[in-house]
ZABA-527882 format. One record per residue (C-alpha): x, y, z; residue in three letters. Coordinates in steps of 0.5 Angstrom, whole numbers, plus 2048, in hexadecimal, padded with zeros to 3 digits. Layout:
// residues N
XYZALA
...
//
This chain:
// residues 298
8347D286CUNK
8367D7866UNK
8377DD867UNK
8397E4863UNK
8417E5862UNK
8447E885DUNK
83F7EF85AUNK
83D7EE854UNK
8427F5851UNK
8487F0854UNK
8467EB850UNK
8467EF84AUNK
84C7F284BUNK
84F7EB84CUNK
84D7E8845UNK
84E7EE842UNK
8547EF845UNK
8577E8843UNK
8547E883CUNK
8587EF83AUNK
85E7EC83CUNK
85D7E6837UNK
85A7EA831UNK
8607EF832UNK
8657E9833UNK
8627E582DUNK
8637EC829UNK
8697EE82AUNK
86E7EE825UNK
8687EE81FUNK
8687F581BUNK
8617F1819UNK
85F7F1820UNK
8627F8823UNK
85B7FC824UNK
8587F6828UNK
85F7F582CUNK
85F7FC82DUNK
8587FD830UNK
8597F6834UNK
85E7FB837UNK
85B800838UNK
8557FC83BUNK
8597F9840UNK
85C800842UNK
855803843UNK
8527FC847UNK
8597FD84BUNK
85780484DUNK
85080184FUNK
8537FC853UNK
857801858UNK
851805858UNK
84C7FF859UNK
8527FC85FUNK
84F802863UNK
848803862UNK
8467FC860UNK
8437F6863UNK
8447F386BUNK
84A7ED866UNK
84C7F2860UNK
84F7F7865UNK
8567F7867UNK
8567F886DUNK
8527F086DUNK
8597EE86AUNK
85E7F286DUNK
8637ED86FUNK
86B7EE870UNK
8707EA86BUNK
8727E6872UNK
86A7E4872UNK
86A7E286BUNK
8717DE86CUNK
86E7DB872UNK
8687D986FUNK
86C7D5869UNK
8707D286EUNK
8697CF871UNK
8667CE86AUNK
86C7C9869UNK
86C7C6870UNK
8657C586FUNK
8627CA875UNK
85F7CF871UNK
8597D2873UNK
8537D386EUNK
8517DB86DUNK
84B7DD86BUNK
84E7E4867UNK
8557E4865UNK
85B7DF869UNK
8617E386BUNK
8647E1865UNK
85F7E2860UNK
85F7E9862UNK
8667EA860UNK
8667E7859UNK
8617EC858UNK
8657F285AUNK
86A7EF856UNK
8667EE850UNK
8627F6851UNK
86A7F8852UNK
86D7F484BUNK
8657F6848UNK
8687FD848UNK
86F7FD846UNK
86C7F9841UNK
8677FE83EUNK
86C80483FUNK
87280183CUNK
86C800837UNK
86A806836UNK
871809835UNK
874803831UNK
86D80582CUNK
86F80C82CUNK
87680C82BUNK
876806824UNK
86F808821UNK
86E80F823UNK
86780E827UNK
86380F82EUNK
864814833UNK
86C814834UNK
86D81682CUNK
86E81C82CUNK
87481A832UNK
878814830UNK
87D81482BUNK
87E80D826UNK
88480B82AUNK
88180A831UNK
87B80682EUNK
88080282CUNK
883801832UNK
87B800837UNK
87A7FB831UNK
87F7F7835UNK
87D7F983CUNK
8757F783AUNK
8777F1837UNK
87A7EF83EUNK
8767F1842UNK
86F7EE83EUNK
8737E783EUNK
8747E8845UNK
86D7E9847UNK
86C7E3842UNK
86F7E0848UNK
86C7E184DUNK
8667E1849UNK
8687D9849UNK
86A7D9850UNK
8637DC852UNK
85F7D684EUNK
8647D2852UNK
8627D4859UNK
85B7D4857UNK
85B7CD854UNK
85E7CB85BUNK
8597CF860UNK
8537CC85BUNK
8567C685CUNK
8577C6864UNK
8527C9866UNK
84D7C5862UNK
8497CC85EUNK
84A7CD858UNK
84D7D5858UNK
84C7D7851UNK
8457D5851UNK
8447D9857UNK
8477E0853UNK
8427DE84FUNK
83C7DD853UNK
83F7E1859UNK
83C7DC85DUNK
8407D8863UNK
83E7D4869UNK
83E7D886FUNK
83B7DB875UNK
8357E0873UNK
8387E6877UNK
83E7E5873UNK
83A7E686DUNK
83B7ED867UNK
8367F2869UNK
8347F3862UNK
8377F085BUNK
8387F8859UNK
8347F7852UNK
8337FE850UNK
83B7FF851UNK
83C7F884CUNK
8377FC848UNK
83B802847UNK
8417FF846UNK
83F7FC841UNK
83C80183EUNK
84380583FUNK
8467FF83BUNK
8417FF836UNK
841806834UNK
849806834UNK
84880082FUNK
84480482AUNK
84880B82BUNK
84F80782AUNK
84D802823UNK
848807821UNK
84D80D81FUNK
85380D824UNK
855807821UNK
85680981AUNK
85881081BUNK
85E80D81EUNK
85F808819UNK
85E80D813UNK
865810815UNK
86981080FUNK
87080C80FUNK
87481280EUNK
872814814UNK
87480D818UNK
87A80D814UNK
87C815815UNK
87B81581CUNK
88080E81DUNK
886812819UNK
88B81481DUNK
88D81C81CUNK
89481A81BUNK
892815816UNK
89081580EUNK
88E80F80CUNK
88F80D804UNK
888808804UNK
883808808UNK
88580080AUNK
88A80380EUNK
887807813UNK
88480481AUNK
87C804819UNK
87D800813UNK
8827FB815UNK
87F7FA81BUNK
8787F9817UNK
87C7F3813UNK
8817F1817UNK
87E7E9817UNK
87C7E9811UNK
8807E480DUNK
8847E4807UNK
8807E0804UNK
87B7E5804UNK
87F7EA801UNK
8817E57FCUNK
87A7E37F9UNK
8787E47F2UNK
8727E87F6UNK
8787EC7F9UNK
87E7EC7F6UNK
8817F37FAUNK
8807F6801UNK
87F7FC7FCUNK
8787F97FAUNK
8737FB7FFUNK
86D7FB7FBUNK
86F7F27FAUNK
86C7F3801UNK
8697F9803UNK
8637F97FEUNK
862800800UNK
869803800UNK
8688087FBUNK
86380B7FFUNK
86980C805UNK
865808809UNK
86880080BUNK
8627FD80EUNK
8657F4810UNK
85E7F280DUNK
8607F4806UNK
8667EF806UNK
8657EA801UNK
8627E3803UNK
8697DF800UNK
86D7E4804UNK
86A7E380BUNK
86A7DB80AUNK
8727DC80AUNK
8727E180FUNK
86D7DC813UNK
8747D7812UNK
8797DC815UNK
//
C-alpha cells in the first residue's frame, strides 16, 4: 500500500532546491540576469539552512539520523547496485544520503563563494564592505569550480535515481512529488508537516518581495565610478577608464567586432550601448538590439 514518506516541507525543499541551482547556472555570466542569479543564490542559502534545521527536527524520513550512513556503507551499497543485490530503502539508500551531504556541502561553498565573488567585483551583499575588488576576482575562480562541480554530482544523482527507479520498478521522482511510496503502515511519516511547508513558503515569498522590490534596485543604482574606483590598485593611476579592472572584466568577451561597428566605433563610447550612461548608471537592458545580436555570435 502507499504510504507517506517524504514531508511535504522536504519536497519543497527538494523542487526548490533544485530549480535555484538551475536559474542561478542558466543566469550566470548575464549582466542582464544578475538580480535573478543573485537571488537564486541567496534562495539557495536560505533553503540550505533550512535544511540543516529540518534534518534534526523534521519528519521520521528528512531526519539525518534516518540516513546516517558511513562512506564505507555508500561504497558498499554501490558495489551491490552494480552486482545487481541492492536492496530497496524506503527513505534515502547509504549512497543517496551521501550525495546529499555532498551536495548541501558544494551548496555552501557555492553560495559563500557567491557571496564574496558579488561583493568583491559589483560591491553588493552583506560582505561589501569587507572584501577588495582583487579577492572577488580570485572567488570568481573558486565559485566557478565549485558550481560546476556540484553540476556534476547534479548529473551523477539523476544518474543514480534513474537506476533506483529502474531496479526497483518505482518511479522515485513522482514519489518526492507525491511523498507517496509502497510500504508497510507502521513505516509510514506521522504527519505531512503542512504548517511548516506553509511557512516556508511564506518565508520565500516575502524574501522575493523584499529582494526585487527595493534591495535589488538600490544595489543596482550604485554608479559606475564606485565599481570602478573600488577595482583600482592604490599603487596604480589608470590614464582611461578601459584600463582599469572593473571595466575589463565587464568587457573581456566582447568581440572586436563589436567595438568596430559603425553603432560603436570606440571603447570610448558608452552611451552606443549603455542608453543611460550619461546618468552614471550601465544597466545590460539599455544595450541596443544590433549589439546584443553579435554579442549573442561570440
Amino acid at each position: 500500500m502507499k504510504i507517506l514518506v517524504w514531508d511535504l516541507p522536504t519536497r519543497l525543499f527538494h523542487w526548490l532546491f533544485a530549480a535555484s541551482f538551475v536559474v542561478a547556472y542558466l543566469s550566470a555570466g548575464e549582466d542582464n540576469w544578475l538580480d535573478v542569479h543573485v537571488f537564486s543564490g541567496y534562495l539557495m542559502l536560505v533553503l540550505l539552512g533550512f535544511r540543516l534545521v529540518w534534518g534534526f527536527v523534521g519528519g521520521r524520513y528528512a531526519r539525518f539520523s534516518s540516513f546516517r550512513f558511513s562512506l564505507g556503507e555508500g561504497l558498499g551499497y554501490l558495489k551491490q547496485v552494480l552486482a545487481g543485490s541492492a536492496r530497496r530503502h524506503l527513505g534515502h539508500n547509504p549512497a543517496g544520503s551521501w550525495a546529499v551531504y555532498l551536495l548541501l556541502g558544494l551548496a555552501f561553498l557555492a553560495g559563500s563563494s557567491g557571496l564574496v565573488t558579488l561583493a568583491g567585483q559589483e560591491g553588493q551583499g552583506p560582505l561589501a564592505a569587507w572584501v577588495p575588488y582583487a579577492s572577488g576576482e580570485v572567488f570568481k575562480e573558486a565559485h566557478e569550480a565549485v558550481v560546476n562541480a556540484m553540476l556534476a554530482m547534479v548529473i551523477l544523482h539523476l544518474a543514480g535515481v534513474a537506476l533506483e527507479s529502474w531496479r526497483h520498478r518505482e518511479n522515485l521522482p513522482r514519489a518526492m512529488l507525491s511523498g507517496s511510496k509502497a510500504g508497510a503502515p507502521e513505516a509510514a511519516a506521522p504527519s505531512s508537516r503542512r504548517f511548516s511547508a506553509l511557512f516556508l513558503v511564506a518565508a520565500i515569498v516575502a524574501g522575493g518581495l523584499w529582494y526585487f522590490g527595493g534591495a535589488a534596485v538600490t544595489a543596482r543604482a550604485h554608479d559606475a565610478g564606485y565599481k570602478i574606483n573600488r577595482s583600482i590598485d592604490p599603487r596604480e593611476t589608470p590614464v582611461r577608464i578601459t584600463a582599469t579592472p572593473y571595466w575589463k572584466g565587464k568587457h573581456e568577451y566582447i568581440p572586436a567586432s563589436v567595438w568596430h561597428s559603425p553603432r560603436v566605433g570606440s571603447k570610448a563610447n558608452c552611451v552606443a550601448c549603455h542608453q543611460n550612461a550619461e546618468r552614471g548608471l550601465f544597466v545590460g537592458a539599455a544595450i541596443p538590439t544590433d549589439v546584443t545580436a553579435k554579442l549573442a555570435m561570440r
